[in-house]
Each structure stands twice: as structure tokens, then as C-alpha cells.
Steps between C-alpha positions, in 0.01 A plus 500: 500500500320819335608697790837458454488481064137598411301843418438737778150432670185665369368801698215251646789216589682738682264556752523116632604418779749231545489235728875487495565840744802346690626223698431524828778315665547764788338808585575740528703542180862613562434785236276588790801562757678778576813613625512514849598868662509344871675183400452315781669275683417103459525439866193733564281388227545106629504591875152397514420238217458145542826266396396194548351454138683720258568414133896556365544614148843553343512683157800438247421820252705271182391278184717388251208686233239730577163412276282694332213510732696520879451877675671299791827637717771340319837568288621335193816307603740624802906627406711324676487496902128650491345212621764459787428826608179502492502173730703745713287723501214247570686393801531835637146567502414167639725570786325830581148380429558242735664697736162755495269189562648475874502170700258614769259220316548217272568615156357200271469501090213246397609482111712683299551573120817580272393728200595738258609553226641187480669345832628186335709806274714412776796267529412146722781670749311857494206299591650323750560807617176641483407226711704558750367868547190371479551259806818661693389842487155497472438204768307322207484083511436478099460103572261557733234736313396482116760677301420598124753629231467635227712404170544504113489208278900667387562497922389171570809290547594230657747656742292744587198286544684266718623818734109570528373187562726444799434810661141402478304661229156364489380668195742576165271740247601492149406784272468303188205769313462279228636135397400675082842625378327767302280600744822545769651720232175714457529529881822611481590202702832375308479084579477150324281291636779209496676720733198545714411139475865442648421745766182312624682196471788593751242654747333156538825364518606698816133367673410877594113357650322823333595611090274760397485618130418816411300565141384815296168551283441769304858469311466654155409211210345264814231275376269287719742198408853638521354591890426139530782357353682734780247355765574138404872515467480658879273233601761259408687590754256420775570827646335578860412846421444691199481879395312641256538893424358749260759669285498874599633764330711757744676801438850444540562175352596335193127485373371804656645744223269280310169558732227636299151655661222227710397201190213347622616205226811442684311466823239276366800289337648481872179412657474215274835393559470515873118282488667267226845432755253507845319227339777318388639474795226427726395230290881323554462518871582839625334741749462851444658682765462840365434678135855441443612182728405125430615255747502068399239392739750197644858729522653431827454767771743779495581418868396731818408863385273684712570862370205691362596735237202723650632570847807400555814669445774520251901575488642555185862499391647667221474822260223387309240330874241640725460424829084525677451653867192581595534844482728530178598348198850609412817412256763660278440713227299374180587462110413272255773710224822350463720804568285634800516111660843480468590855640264308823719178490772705522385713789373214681883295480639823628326565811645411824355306764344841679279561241324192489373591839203718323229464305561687154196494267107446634166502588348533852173264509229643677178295604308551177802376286532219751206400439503542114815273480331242712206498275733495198718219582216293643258564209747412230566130601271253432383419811389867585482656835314366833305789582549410875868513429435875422299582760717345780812729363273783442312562792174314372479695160395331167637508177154636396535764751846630368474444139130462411468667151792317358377217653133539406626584115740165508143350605298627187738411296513130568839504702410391838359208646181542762548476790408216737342586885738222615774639791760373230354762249724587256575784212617352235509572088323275223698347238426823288574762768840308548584526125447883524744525810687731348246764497355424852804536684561922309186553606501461855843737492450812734421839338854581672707177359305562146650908499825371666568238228334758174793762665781269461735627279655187336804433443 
């Protein structure tokens, strides 16, 4: 990976643009929040939100490793009693969170998610107890609505596996990376693929309906072939979803003191990579579902889940989640350093109930960036957006109206579909325009979110 090992770029190389900007898995960007001066109260930001629809996510900020490529919220390891804290902690907050939703109307969750970090760090009684917060404190039925969990190939045990698969998870994701040894340690991803082998075998032994297995191109010394070899020991697993991600390169982590200047070779290297693994996998019976998602055309439903990730909204639990109004986006504070994200663990297990009461850390959303995040999270999945979805929560406005440079660039350059007449018309991205999602979705940032996240001072 020349970007990571190789020369710095000529003067004309670094003027390319890459079409590897960012993942867009939420906007805004937490580096886009703020701290807020008002923090206010939870019971007058839901007072006047739907409930009937809203998606549950509880974050566990610990792995037993951290690799080389993860900017996310977690901690290397926990000292003794940190985890049963923190579950303190976590119950705490769920009781106030709950308490600021209100009963004067039904308060329903139509899926939930345990992430992290790592939850399955945890012991099968921790999670058994995160369960139980989940559904005594938070009013959650985790049988009832499609529950995905993250977890490690070093996590994956039996015990804990069973613990999940009786409370009802639907969907178990596995961050395997790579099933190449070599390429794992390039990654900075310390595994043996017997071990993650082993893993894969126990998930399909606990029946868990949904395994996803996540893989990374772009790993330095990754040929065409080792990729496939990856892709076909995955495939061997008859998994019902797979992810594929570009390696980035982040400030902050084990790789990032590493990061060298734009490398328009890397990119093309990933490009390949990501063509060479869509094709694969299309061709062995799986549906795209976004640049980054492939789904096995016959895997079983995931069960009732009518929560769109557009408009409805979202209660997170824990240091490291965000919860969605309408009108604001708010969490804790944000690091992705190891000192600065345990000094927030350790604030976070600290707190009494009161304080969970308030929002900390946000950003108010306003109509334009409404809109933008509709567009964004519509745009980005392979089905695109109905444009008379838009204009029925937007007071008849178009896409086109909103966002028609971007949108008429995305055009010239080959990454949108026409558009039909038909009532059903819908915006949607062409194979190429999906496999350059990760510079679509920067570009439709707000001038503010784009100066709020350039001002964040990492740490």
C-alpha cells in the first residue's frame, strides 16, 4: 500500500482527488457536535416526537485489542469492576431516559442494535445483563424486533453466544478483516484464521438466523487473489450478509502515524479490490444492498422492522451513542485517543442518575440539514430514494430543488440513474456512482457541518 510504505506523491498526484473522503455512516459527524451550553433536558426534546417506531442502540466502549485502522469509541481491556460499573452506569441512564420519554403515548422500539467497541468483550452474565436493561428499563421486547450484535472472532464463545441467542439476537456480525494471516497482521488485526474459523463455526452452532462478516481491501501486500481467497473462505460459510470496507487511514490509530499524503495508486488498488469482491459476490448469489452491504438473495427475513433510519428516531445508551430528535442530534463527549476516551469512560461511570437527564454534546438540525441527511441516507443504499417520499416529508420539494448542483455534477459524471416519469420515480446511483459513495456522501455536507468538523480539535 504506497500510501502507507511508498514515496510521497508527485506535485501533479497530489492534486487528485480521492474517491475515498469518508464513510458516511451518519451525518452529521460527531466531530461536528458541540458541547451543549443550555443542556437541555430529555423530557423537552422528546415531548413532541413520535415513539411508536424508535430504534435502541446500546454501546459497550471495550475490545479485547484495538487494530490498526479503528478511530472508533473504545478502550483496550477494562481493570477490574469497569465493566460492572459501566453496566451501572448504563442502567442509570436507561432509567432516566426512560423516565424523560413519559407514558402520555406508547413508547415502542422497532429494532435495536448492541455495538461498540466490542459488546461480546463482555461476560455471558454482563450480557445477560445488558439485556435486561435493554428490556426492563428501556421497555424493549428484543424477541420481538431484529436485534444485531456486534462481536470478535476472540469474543465469540459459546457461552456468550448461547446468552444472545436466547434473548433473541437476529443478526451476530463478526469482524473477521481478513481470513490471510499476513494480511491480519499488516492490518494490525492480531488473529489466526483457525481461531476465526472456530469462531464462525460456534456462531452457526448457536442458529443466530443472520451472520454477517465483515472484510477489508486495501490492506498493505493485497493482491487480486489473496482478496479472493478472503471472499471464498467467507463464502463458505454461507453467510446472509457480507461487508466489504476500504481500509482508511485515520489519525489517531495504530496506522494513522503511518498516513502519508492522497496516492491515487492506493485508491486505484482499492477500487479494484472493491469491483473484483462486488463481482464476486454477485456472481455467488448476493444482492447489493449498498457500496458496502451484500445480502444472499434467499436469507430468511430478519422478522418485522419497520423503522426508517431517515425519519425515525433514535435512543442511544452509553458513553460512546447518539441519540436523533428531530431537532437535535446529541451524545457524550468524543475521542478516538486512548487517554482522552478513558478520562470519558471514567466520567460517564461516575455520573449519577441526575445527569443523565440532559443532553451533553450536539447538533441542532435545522430544515436544510434535515433534508441533507435524508438525501444522504437515502442516496447511499442501493435502492435510492423515492422522490415522492421526499416530497411528502418536505412539503412537495425535490431533491433537484434542494441539492441540484451536486446532483447535476453526480449526473455528468455517470453516478446517477435517469429518471423515469413513472409516480414510483426514483433517485437512485449506478453501479459506478455507488462505488464512489464515499465521496458523494462529503459532498453533500453543509458549509456549516464541513467548518464544524475542519474546527475539531482532535483528540
Amino acid at each position: 500500500m504506497t500510501a502507507v510504505t511508498g514515496p510521497r506523491p508527485r506535485p501533479e498526484a497530489a492534486r487528485h482527488v480521492s474517491p475515498y473522503q469518508s464513510y458516511v455512516y451518519a451525518y452529521p459527524h460527531k466531530t461536528a457536535y458541540r458541547k451543549l451550553a443550555d443542556r437541555p433536558r430529555l423530557r423537552t426534546l422528546w415531548a413532541a416526537e413520535p415513539k411508536d417506531t424508535l430504534s435502541l442502540y446500546l454501546h459497550i466502549p471495550f475490545c479485547e485489542v484495538r487494530c490498526g485502522f479503528c478511530n472508533l469509541f473504545t478502550r483496550i481491556g477494562a481493570p477490574d469492576g469497569l465493566t460492572g460499573a459501566y453496566l451501572d452506569a448504563l442502567e442509570r441512564q436507561a432509567t432516566a431516559v426512560r423516565d424523560a420519554l413519559g407514558d402520555s403515548e406508547p413508547v415502542r422500539f422497532a429494532t435495536a442494535a448492541f455495538g461498540g467497541g466490542t459488546p461480546t468483550f463482555l461476560t455471558a452474565a454482563e450480557l445477560e445483563r445488558l439485556c435486561d436493561i435493554a428490556e426492563h428499563r428501556m421497555g424493549a421486547d428484543l424477541r420481538a424486533v431484529p436485534l444485531s450484535v456486534e462481536a470478535s472472532p476472540a469474543t465469540a464463545s459459546a457461552d456468550r453466544l448461547e446468552v444472545l441467542a436466547a434473548r433473541g439476537t437476529t443478526r451476530l456480525s463478526l469482524g473477521v478483516q481478513s481470513f490471510d494471516d499476513t494480511e491480519a497482521r499488516a492490518a494490525v488485526r492480531p488473529q489466526r484464521r483457525a481461531d476465526v474459523e472456530a469462531a464462525l463455526g460456534r456462531v452457526r452452532d448457536a442458529r443466530i438466523p443472520v451472520l454477517n462478516i465483515d472484510l477489508i481491501y486495501g490492506i498493505d501486500g493485497q493482491t487480486d487473489e489473496s482478496w479472493l481467497r478472503s471472499l471464498d473462505a467467507a463464502l463458505a460459510w454461507r453467510p446472509e450478509e457480507l461487508y466489504l470496507y476500504p481500509l482508511y487511514i485515520r489519525p489517531l490509530t495504530g496506522l494513522g502515524r503511518r498516513a502519508g499524503d492522497a496516492d491515487p495508486a492506493w485508491d486505484a488498488q482499492r477500487l479494484r479490490l472493491y469491483r473484483v469482491g462486488r463481482d464476486h459476490l454477485l456472481a455467488h448469489g448476493y444482492e447489493q444492498q449498498s457500496m458496502r452491504m451484500f445480502r444472499r438473495t434467499d436469507a430468511p427475513p430478519q422478522g418485522t422492522d419497520d423503522y426508517a433510519c431517515q425519519t425515525d428516531g433514535m435512543i442511544g445508551l452509553g458513553c460512546g451513542a447518539r441519540s436523533y430528535t428531530a431537532g437535535l442530534h446529541y451524545s457524550f463527549d468524543y475521542a478516538v485517543g486512548m487517554h482522552e476516551i478513558r478520562s470519558i469512560i471514567d466520567d460517564y461511570v461516575s455520573r449519577p442518575a441526575a445527569d443523565f437527564a440532559h443532553a451533553e454534546y450536539g447538533r441542532p438540525m435545522d430544515s436544510d440539514e434535515a433534508r441533507r441527511r435524508h438525501l444522504l441516507q437515502s442516496l447511499l443504499q442501493a435502492e435510492g430514494l423515492r422522490l415522492a417520499d421526499y416530497a411528502d416529508r418536505f412539503d412537495g420539494r425535490t431533491p433537484a430543488d434542494d441539492f441540484g448542483p451536486e446532483l447535476a455534477r453526480f449526473a455528468s459524471l455517470g453516478w446517477l440513474e435517469p429518471i423515469g416519469p413513472s409516480a414510483s420515480a426514483t433517485l437512485r446511483l449506478t453501479p459506478e456512482g455507488l462505488a464512489h459513495s464515499d465521496a458523494i456522501g462529503p459532498e453533500l455536507f453543509s458549509p456549516a457541518v464541513r467548518a464544524a468538523m475542519a474546527a475539531y480539535a482532535r483528540k
